[in-house]
N, C-alpha and C positions, 0 to 999 in steps of 0.2 A: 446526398451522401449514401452509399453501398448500405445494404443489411448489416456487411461483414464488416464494416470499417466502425456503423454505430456500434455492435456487438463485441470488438476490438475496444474500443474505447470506454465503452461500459465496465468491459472484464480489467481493464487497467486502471480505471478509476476507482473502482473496489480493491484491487489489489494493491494500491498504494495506497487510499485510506487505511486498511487493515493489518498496513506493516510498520503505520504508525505508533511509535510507544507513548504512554500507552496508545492502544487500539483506539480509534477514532469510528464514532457510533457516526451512521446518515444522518441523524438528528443534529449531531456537532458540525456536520461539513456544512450540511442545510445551512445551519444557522451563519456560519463564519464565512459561505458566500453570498448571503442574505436571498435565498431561494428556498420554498417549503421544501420537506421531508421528501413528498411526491417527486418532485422536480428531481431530486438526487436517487432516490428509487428508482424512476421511467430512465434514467441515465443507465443506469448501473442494468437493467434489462437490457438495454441496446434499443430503445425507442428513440431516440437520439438526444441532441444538446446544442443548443444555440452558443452562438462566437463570444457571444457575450458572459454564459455562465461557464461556459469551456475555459475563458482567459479567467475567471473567481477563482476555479477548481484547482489549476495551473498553479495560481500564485498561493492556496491555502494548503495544497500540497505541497510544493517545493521541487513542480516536475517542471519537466518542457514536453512544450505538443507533442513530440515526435516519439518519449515516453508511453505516454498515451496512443500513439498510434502503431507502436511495436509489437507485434506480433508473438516475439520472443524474446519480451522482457521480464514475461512476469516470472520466469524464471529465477533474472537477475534479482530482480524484486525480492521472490521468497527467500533464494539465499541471504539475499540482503537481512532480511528482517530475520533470520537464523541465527544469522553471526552477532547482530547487535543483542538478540538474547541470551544468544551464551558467553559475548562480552559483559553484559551483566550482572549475571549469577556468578560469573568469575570473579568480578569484583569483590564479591559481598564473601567473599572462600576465605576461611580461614587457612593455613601451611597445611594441612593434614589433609583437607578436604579439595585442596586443588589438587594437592600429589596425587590423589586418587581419580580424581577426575582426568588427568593426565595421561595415567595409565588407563582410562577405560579408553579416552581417547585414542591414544596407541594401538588396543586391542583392536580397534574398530578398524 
């Protein structure tokens, strides 16, 4: 596997655990692919990742490989994780406070 491709994959696997709501700690991913802390760390640097913990990461994420191996997703990703927080806080708006939100939106 290329530098750039473990490095790729590292930076995307960080990027979707961390757009998780809440936010998903190494420790939680470790755990939920049953791999130490280490193992989701040396990942997440781009020292690489075995087929085996790649296809754990996949399914405790909710990505597909190709996710992970896109170069310019993590783009999609942070909007991603943008929108679903200001879907959020939307929710929780009372009339007053979304009308204003509305309008700052607008300004922008």
């Amino acid at each position: 596997m290329s530098e750039n491709l473990k490095k790729t994959i590292g930076n995307r696997v960080k990027a979707f655990r961390k757009a998780k709501r809440p936010k998903m700690s190494q420790e939680r991913l470790a755990e939920l692919c049953d791999v130490g802390t280490r193992t989701i760390s040396n990942i997440e640097c781009g020292v690489g990742v075995s087929l085996e913990v790649l296809e754990k990461i996949v399914a405790v994420l909710g990505c597909t490989y190709g996710d992970l191996m896109d170069t310019d997703a993590h783009l999609r990703t942070e909007q991603s994780a943008l929108k679903n927080e200001a879907a959020t806080l939307i929710a929780t708006m009372n009339g007053e406070s979304l009308s204003r939100a509305v309008r700052v939106l607008k300004a922008l």
